[in-house]
mmJSON file of the N, C-alpha and C atoms, coordinates in Angstrom:
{"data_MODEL":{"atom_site":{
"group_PDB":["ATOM","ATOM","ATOM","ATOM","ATOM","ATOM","ATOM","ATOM","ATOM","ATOM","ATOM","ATOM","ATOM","ATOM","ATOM","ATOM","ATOM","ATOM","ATOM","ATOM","ATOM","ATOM","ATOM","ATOM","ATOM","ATOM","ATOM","ATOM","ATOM","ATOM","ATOM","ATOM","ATOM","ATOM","ATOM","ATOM","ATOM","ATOM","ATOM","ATOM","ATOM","ATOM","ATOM","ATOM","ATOM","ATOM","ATOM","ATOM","ATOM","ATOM","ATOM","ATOM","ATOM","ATOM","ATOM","ATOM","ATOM","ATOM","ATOM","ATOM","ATOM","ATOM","ATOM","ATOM","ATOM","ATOM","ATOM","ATOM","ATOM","ATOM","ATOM","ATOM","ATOM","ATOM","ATOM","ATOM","ATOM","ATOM","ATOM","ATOM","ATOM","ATOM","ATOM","ATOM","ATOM","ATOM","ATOM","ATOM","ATOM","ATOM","ATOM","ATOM","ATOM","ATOM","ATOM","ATOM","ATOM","ATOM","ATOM","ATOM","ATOM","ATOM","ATOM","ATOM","ATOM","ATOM","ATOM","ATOM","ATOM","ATOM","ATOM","ATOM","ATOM","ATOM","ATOM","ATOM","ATOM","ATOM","ATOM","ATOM","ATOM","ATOM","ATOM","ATOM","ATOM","ATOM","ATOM","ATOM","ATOM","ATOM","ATOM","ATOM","ATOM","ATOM","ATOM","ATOM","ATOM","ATOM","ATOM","ATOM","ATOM","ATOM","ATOM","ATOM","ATOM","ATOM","ATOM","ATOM","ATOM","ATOM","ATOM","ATOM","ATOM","ATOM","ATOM","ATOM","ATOM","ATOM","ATOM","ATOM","ATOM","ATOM","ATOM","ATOM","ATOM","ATOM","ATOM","ATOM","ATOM","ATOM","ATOM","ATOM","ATOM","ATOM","ATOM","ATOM","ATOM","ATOM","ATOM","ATOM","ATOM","ATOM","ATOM","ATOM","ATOM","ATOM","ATOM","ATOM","ATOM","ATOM","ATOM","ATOM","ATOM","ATOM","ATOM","ATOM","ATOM","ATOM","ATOM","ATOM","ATOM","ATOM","ATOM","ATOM","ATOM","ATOM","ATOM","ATOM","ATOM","ATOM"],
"id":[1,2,3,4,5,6,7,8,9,10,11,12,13,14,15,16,17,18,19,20,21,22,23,24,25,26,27,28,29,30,31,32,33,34,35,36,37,38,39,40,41,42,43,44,45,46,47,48,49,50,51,52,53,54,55,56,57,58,59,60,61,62,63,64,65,66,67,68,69,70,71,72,73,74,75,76,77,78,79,80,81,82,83,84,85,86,87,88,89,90,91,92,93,94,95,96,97,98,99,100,101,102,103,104,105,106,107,108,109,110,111,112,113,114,115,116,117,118,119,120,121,122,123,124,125,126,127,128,129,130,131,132,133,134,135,136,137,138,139,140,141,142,143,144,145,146,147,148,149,150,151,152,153,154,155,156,157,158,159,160,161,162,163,164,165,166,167,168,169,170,171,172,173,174,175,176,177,178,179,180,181,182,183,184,185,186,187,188,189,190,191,192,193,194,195,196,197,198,199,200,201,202,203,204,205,206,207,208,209,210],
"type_symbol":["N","C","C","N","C","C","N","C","C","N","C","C","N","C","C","N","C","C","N","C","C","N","C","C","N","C","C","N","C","C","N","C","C","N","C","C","N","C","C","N","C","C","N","C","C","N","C","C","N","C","C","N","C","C","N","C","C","N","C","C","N","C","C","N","C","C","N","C","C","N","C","C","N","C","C","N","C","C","N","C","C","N","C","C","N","C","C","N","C","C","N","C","C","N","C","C","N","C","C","N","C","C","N","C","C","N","C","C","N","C","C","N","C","C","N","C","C","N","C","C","N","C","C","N","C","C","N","C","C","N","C","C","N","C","C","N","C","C","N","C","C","N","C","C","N","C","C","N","C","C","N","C","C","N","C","C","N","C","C","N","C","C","N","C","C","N","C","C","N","C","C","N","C","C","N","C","C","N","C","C","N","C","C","N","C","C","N","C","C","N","C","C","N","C","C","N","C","C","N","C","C","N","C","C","N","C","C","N","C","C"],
"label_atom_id":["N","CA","C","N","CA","C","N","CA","C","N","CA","C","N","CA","C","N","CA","C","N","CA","C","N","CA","C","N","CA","C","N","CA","C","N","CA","C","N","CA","C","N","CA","C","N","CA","C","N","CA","C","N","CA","C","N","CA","C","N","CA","C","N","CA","C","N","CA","C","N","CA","C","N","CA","C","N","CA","C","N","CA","C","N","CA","C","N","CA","C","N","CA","C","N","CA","C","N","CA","C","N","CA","C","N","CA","C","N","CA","C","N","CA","C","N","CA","C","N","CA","C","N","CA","C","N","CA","C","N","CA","C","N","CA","C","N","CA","C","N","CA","C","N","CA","C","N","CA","C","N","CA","C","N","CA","C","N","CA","C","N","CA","C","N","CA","C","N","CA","C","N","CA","C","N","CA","C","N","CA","C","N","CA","C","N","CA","C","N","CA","C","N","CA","C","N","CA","C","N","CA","C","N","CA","C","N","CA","C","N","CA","C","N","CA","C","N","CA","C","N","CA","C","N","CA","C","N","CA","C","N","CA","C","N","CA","C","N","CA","C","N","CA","C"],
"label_alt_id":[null,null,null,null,null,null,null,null,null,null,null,null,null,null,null,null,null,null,null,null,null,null,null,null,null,null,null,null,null,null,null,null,null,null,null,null,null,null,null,null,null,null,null,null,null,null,null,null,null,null,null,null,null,null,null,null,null,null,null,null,null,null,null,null,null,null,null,null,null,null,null,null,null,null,null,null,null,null,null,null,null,null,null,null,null,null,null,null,null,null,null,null,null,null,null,null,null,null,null,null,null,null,null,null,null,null,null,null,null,null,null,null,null,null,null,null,null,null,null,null,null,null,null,null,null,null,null,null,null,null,null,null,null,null,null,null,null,null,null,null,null,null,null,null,null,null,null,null,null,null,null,null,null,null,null,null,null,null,null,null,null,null,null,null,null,null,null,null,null,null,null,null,null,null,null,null,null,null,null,null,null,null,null,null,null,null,null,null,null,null,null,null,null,null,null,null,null,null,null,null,null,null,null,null,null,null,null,null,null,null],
"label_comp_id":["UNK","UNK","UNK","UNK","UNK","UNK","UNK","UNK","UNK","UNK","UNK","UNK","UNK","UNK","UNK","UNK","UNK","UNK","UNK","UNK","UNK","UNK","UNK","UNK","UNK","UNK","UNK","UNK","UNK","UNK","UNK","UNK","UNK","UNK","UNK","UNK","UNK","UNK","UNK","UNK","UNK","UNK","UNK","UNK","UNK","UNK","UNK","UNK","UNK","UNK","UNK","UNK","UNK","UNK","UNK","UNK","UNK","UNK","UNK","UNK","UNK","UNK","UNK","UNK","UNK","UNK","UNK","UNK","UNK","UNK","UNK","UNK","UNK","UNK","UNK","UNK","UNK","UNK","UNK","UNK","UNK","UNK","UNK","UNK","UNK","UNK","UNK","UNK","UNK","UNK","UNK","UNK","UNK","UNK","UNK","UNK","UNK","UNK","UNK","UNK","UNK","UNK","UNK","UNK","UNK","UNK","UNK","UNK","UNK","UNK","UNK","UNK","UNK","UNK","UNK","UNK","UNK","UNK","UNK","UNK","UNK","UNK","UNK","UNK","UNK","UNK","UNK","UNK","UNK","UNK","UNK","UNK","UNK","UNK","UNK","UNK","UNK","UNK","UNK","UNK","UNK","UNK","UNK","UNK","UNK","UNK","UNK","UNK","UNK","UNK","UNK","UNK","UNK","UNK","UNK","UNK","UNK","UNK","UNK","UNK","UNK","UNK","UNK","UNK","UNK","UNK","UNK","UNK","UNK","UNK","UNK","UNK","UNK","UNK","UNK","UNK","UNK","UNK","UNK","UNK","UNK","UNK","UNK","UNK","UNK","UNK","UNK","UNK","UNK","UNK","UNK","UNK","UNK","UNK","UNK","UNK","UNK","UNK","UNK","UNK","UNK","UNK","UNK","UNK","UNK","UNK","UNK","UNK","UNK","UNK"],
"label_asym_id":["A","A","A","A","A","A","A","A","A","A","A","A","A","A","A","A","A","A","A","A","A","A","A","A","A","A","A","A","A","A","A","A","A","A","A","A","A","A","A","A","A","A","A","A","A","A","A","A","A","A","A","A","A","A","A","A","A","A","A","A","A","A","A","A","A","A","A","A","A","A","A","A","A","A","A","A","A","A","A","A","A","A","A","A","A","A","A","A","A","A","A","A","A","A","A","A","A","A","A","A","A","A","A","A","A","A","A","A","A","A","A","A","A","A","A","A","A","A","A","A","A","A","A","A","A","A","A","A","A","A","A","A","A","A","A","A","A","A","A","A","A","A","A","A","A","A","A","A","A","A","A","A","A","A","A","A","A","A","A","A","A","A","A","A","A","A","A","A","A","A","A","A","A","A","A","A","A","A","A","A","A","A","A","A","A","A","A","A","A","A","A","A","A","A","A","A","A","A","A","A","A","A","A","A","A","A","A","A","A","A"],
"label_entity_id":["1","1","1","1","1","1","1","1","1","1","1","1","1","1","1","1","1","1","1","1","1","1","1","1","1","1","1","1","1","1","1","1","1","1","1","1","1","1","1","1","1","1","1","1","1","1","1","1","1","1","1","1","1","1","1","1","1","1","1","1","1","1","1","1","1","1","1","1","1","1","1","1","1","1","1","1","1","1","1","1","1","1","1","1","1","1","1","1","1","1","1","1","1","1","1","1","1","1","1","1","1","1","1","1","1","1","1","1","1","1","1","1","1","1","1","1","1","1","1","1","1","1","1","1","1","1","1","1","1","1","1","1","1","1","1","1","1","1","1","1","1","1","1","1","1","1","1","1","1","1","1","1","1","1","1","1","1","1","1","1","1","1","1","1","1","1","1","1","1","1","1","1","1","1","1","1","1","1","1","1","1","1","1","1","1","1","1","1","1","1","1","1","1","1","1","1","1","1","1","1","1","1","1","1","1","1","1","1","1","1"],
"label_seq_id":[1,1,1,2,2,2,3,3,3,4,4,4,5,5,5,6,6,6,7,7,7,8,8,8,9,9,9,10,10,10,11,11,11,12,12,12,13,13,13,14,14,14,15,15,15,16,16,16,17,17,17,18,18,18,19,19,19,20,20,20,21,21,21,22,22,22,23,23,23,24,24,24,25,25,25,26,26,26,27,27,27,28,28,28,29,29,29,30,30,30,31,31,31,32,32,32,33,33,33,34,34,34,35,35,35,36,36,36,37,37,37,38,38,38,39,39,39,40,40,40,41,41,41,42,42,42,43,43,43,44,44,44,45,45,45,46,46,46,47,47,47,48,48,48,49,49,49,50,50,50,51,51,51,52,52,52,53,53,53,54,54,54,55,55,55,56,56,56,57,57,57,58,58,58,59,59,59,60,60,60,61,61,61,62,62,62,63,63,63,64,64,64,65,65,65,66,66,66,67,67,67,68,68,68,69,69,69,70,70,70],
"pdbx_PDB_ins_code":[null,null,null,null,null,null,null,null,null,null,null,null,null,null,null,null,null,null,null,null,null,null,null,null,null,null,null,null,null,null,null,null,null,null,null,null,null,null,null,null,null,null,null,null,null,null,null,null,null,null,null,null,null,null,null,null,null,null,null,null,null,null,null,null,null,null,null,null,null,null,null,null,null,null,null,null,null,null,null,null,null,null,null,null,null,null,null,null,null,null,null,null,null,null,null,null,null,null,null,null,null,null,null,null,null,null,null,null,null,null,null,null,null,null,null,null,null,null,null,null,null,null,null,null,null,null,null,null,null,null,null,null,null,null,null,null,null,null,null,null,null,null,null,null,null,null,null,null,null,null,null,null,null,null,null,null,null,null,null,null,null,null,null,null,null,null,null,null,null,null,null,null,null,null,null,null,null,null,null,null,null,null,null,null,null,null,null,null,null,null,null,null,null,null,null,null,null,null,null,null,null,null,null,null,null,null,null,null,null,null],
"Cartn_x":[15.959,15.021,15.276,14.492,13.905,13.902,14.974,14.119,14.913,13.704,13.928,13.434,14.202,13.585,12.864,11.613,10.622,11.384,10.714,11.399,11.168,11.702,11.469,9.917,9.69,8.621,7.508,6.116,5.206,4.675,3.925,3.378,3.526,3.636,3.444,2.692,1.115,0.519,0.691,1.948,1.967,2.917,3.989,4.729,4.457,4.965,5.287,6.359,6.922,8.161,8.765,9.567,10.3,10.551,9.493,10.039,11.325,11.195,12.356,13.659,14.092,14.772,14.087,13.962,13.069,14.147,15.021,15.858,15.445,14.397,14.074,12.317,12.02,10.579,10.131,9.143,8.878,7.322,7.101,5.616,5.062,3.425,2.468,2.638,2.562,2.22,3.054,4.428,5.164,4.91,3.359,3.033,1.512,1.606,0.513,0.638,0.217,0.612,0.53,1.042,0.896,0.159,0.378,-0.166,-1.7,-2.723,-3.887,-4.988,-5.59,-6.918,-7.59,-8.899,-9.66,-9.077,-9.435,-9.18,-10.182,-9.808,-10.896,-12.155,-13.167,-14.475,-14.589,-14.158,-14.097,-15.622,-16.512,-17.578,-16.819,-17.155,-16.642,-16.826,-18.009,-18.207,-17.043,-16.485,-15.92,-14.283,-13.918,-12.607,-12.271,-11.307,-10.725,-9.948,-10.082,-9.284,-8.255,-6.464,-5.77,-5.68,-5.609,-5.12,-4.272,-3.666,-3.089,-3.671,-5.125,-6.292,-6.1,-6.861,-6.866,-5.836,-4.776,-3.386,-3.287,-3.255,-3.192,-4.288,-5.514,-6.535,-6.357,-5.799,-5.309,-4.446,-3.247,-2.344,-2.315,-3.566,-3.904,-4.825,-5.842,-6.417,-5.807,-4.41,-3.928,-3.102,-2.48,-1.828,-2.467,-4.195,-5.126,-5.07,-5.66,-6.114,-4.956,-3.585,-2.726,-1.98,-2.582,-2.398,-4.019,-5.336,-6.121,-6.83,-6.888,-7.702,-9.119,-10.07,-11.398,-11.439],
"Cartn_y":[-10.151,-9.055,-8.341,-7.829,-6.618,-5.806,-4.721,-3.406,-2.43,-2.191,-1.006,0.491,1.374,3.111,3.909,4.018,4.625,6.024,6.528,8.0,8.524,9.733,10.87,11.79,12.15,12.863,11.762,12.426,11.688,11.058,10.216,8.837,7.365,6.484,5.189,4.782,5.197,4.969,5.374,6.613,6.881,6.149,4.912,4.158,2.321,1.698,0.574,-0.402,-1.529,-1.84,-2.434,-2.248,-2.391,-4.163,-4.68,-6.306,-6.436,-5.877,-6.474,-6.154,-4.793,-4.283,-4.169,-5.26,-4.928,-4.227,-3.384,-2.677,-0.968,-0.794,0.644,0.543,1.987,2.083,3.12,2.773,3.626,4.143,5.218,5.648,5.48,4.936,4.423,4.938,6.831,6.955,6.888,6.098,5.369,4.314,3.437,2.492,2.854,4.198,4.774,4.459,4.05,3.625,5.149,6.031,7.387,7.164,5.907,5.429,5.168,6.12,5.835,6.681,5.315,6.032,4.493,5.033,3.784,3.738,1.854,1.178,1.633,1.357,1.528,0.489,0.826,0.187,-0.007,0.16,0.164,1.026,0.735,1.412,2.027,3.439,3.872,4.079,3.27,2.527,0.687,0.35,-0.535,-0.051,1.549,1.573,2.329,1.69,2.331,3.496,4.209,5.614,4.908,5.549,4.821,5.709,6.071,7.13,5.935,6.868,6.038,4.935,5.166,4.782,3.284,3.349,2.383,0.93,1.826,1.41,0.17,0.848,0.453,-0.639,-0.364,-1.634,-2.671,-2.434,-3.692,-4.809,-3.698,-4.424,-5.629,-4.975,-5.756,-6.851,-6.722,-7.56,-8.958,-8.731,-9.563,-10.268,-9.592,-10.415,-11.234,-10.891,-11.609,-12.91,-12.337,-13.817,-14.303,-14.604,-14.935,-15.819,-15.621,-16.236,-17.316,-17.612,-17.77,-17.15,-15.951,-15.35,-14.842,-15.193,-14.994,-13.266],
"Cartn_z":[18.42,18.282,16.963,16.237,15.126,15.36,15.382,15.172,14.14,13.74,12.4,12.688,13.065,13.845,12.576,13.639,12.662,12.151,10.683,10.448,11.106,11.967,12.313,11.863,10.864,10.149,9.667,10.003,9.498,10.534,10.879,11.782,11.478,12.339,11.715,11.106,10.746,9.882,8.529,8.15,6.987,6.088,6.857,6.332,6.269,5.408,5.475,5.411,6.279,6.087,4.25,3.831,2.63,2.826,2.456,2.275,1.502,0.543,-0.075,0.52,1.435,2.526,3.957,4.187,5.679,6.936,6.521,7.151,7.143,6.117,5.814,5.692,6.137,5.787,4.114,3.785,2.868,2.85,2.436,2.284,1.54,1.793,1.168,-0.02,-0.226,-1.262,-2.482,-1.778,-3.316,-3.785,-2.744,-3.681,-4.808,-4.747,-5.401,-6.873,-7.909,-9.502,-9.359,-10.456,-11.155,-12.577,-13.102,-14.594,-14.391,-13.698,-13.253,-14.468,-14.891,-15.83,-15.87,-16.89,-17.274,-17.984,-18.499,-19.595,-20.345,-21.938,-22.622,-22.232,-22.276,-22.528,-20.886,-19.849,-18.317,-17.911,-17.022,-16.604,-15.214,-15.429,-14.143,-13.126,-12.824,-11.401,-11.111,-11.978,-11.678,-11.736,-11.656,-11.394,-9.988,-9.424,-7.636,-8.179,-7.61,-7.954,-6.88,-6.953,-6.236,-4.981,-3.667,-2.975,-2.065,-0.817,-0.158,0.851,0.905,1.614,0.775,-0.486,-1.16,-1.468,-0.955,-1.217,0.226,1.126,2.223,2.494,2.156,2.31,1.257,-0.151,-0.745,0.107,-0.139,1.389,1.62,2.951,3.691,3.534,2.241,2.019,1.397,0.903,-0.142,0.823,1.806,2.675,3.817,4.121,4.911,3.742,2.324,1.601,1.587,1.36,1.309,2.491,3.82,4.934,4.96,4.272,4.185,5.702,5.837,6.588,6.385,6.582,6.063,5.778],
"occupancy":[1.0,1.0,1.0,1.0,1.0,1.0,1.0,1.0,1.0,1.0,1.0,1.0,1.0,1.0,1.0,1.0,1.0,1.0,1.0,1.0,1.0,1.0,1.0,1.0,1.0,1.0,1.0,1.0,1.0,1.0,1.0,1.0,1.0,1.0,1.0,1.0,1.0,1.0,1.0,1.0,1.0,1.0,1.0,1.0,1.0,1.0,1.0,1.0,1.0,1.0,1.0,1.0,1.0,1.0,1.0,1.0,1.0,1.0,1.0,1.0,1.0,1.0,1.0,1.0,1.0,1.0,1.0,1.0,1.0,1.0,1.0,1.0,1.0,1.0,1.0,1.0,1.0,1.0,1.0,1.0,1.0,1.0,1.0,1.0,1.0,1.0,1.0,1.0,1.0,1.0,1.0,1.0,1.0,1.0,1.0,1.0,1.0,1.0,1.0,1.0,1.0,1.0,1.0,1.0,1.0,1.0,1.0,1.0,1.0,1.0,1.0,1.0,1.0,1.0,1.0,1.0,1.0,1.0,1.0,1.0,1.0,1.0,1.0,1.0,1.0,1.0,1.0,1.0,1.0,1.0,1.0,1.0,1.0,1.0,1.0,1.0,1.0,1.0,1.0,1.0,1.0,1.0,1.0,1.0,1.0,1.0,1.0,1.0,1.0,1.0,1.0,1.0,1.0,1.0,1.0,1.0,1.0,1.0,1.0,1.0,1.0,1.0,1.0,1.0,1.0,1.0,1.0,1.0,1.0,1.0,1.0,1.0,1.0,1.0,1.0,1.0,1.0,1.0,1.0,1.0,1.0,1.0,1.0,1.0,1.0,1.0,1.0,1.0,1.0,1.0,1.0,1.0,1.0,1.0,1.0,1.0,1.0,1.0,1.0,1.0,1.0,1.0,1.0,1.0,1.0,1.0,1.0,1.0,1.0,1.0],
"B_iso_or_equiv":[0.0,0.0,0.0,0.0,0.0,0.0,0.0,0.0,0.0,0.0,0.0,0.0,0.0,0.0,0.0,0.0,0.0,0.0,0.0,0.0,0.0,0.0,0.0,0.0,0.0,0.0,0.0,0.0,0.0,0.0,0.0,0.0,0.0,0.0,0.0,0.0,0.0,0.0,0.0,0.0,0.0,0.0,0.0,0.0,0.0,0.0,0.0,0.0,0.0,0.0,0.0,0.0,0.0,0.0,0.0,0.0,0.0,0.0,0.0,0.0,0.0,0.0,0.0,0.0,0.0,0.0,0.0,0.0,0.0,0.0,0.0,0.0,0.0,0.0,0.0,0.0,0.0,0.0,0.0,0.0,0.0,0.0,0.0,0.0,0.0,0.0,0.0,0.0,0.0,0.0,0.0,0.0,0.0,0.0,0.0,0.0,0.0,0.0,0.0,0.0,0.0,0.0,0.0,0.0,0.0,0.0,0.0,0.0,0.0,0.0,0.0,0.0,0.0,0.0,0.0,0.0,0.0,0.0,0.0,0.0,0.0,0.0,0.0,0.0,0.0,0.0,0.0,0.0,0.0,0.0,0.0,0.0,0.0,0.0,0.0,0.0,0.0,0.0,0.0,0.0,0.0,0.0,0.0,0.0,0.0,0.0,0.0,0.0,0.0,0.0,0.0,0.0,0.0,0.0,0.0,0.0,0.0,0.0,0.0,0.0,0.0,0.0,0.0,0.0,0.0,0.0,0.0,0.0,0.0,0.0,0.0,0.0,0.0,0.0,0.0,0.0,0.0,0.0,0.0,0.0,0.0,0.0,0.0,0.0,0.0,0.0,0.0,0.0,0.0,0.0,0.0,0.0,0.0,0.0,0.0,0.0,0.0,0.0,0.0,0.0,0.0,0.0,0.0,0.0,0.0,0.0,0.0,0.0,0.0,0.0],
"pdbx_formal_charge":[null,null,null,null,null,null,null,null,null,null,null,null,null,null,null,null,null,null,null,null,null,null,null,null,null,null,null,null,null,null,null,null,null,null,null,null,null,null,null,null,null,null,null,null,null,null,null,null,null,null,null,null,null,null,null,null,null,null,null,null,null,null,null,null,null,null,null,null,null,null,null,null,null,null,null,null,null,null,null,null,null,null,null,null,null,null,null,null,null,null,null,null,null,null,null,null,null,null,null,null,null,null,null,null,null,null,null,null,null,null,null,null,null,null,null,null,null,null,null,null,null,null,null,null,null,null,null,null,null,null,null,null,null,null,null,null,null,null,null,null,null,null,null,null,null,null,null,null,null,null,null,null,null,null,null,null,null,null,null,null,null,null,null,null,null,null,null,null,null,null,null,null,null,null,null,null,null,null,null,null,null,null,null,null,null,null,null,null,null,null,null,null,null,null,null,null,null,null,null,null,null,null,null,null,null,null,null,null,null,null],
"auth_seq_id":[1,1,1,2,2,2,3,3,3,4,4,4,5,5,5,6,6,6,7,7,7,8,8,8,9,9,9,10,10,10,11,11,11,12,12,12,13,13,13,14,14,14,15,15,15,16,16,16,17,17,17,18,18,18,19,19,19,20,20,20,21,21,21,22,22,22,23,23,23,24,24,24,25,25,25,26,26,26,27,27,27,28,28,28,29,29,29,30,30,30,31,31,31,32,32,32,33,33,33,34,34,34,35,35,35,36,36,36,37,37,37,38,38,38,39,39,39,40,40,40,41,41,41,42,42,42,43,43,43,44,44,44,45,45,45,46,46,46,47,47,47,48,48,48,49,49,49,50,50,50,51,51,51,52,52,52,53,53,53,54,54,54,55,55,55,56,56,56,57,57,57,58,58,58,59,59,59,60,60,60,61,61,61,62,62,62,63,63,63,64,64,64,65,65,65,66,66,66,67,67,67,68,68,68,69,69,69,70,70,70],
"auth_comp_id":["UNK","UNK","UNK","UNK","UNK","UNK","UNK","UNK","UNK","UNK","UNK","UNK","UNK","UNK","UNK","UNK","UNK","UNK","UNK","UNK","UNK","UNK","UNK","UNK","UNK","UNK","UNK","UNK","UNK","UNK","UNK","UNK","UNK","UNK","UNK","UNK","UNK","UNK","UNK","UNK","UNK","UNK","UNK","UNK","UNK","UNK","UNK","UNK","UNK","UNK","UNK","UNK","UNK","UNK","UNK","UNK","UNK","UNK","UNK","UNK","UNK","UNK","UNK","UNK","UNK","UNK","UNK","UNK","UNK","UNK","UNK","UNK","UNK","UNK","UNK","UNK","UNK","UNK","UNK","UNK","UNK","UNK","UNK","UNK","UNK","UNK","UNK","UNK","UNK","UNK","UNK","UNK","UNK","UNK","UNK","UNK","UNK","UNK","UNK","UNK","UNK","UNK","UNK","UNK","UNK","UNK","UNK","UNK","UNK","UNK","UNK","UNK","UNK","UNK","UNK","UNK","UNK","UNK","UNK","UNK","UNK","UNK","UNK","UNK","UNK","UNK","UNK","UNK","UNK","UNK","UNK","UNK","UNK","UNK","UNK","UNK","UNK","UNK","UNK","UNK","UNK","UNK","UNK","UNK","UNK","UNK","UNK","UNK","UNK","UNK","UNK","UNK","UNK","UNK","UNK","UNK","UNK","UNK","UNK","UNK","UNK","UNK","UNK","UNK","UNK","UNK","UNK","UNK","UNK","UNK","UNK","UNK","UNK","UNK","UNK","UNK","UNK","UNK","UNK","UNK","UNK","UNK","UNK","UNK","UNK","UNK","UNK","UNK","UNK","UNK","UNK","UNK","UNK","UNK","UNK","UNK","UNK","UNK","UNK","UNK","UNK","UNK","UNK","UNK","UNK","UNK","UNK","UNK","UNK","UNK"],
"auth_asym_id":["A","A","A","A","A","A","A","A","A","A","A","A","A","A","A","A","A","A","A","A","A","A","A","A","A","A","A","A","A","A","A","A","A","A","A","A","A","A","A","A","A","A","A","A","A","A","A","A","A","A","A","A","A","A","A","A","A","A","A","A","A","A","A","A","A","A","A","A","A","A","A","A","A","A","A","A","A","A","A","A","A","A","A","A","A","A","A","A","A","A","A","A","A","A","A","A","A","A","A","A","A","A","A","A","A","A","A","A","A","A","A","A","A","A","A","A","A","A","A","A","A","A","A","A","A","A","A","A","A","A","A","A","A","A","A","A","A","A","A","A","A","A","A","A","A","A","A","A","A","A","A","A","A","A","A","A","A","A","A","A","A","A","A","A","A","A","A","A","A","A","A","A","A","A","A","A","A","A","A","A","A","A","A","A","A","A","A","A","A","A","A","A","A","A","A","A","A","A","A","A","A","A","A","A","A","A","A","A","A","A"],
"auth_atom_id":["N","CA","C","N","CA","C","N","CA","C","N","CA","C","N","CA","C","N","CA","C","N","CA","C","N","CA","C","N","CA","C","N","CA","C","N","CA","C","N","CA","C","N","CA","C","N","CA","C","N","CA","C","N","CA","C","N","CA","C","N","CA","C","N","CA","C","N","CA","C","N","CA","C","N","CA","C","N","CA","C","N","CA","C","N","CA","C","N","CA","C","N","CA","C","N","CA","C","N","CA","C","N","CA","C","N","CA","C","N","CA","C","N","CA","C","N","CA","C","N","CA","C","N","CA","C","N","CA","C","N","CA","C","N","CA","C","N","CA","C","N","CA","C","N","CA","C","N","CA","C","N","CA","C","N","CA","C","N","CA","C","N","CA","C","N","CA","C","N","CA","C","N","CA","C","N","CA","C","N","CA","C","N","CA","C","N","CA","C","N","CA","C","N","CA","C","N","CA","C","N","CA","C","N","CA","C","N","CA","C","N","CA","C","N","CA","C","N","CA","C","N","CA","C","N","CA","C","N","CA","C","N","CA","C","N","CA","C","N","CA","C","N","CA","C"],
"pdbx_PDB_model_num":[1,1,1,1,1,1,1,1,1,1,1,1,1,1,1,1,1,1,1,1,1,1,1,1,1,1,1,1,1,1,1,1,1,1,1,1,1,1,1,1,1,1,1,1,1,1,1,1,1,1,1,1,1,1,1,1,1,1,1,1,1,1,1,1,1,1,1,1,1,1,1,1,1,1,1,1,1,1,1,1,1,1,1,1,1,1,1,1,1,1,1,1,1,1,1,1,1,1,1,1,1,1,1,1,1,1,1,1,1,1,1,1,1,1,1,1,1,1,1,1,1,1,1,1,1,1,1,1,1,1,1,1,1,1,1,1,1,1,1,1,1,1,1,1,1,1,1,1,1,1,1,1,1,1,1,1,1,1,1,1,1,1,1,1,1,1,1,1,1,1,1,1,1,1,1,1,1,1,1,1,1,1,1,1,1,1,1,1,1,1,1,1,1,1,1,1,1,1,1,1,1,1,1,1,1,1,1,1,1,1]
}}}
């Protein structure tokens, strides 16, 4: 068996397990970039502002395509 004890503070939705330490959790919003702007010449309908929302649905999208999950 696995188990890793959720933090105390916060909810389980506000963390994710630490692959590279899958012994600890960490919060989304340290996978937030801080280095966030357009590129030059970028239309700014084609840039994601990052929040933790955003963060979290990458995620998951990269680890669906990555398992080839439709």
């Amino acid at each position: 068996a696995f188990e890793v004890p959720m933090p105390s503070e916060g909810s389980v939705y506000d963390y994710q397990l630490d692959m590279s330490n899958p012994s600890r959790w960490v919060k989304w919003t340290a996978s937030i970039n801080s280095d966030f702007g357009p590129k030059p010449g970028q239309a700014l309908r084609d840039l994601i502002v990052p929040t933790v929302d955003t963060v979290r649905y990458t995620y998951l999208m990269d680890v669906l395509l990555r398992q080839s999950v439709p």
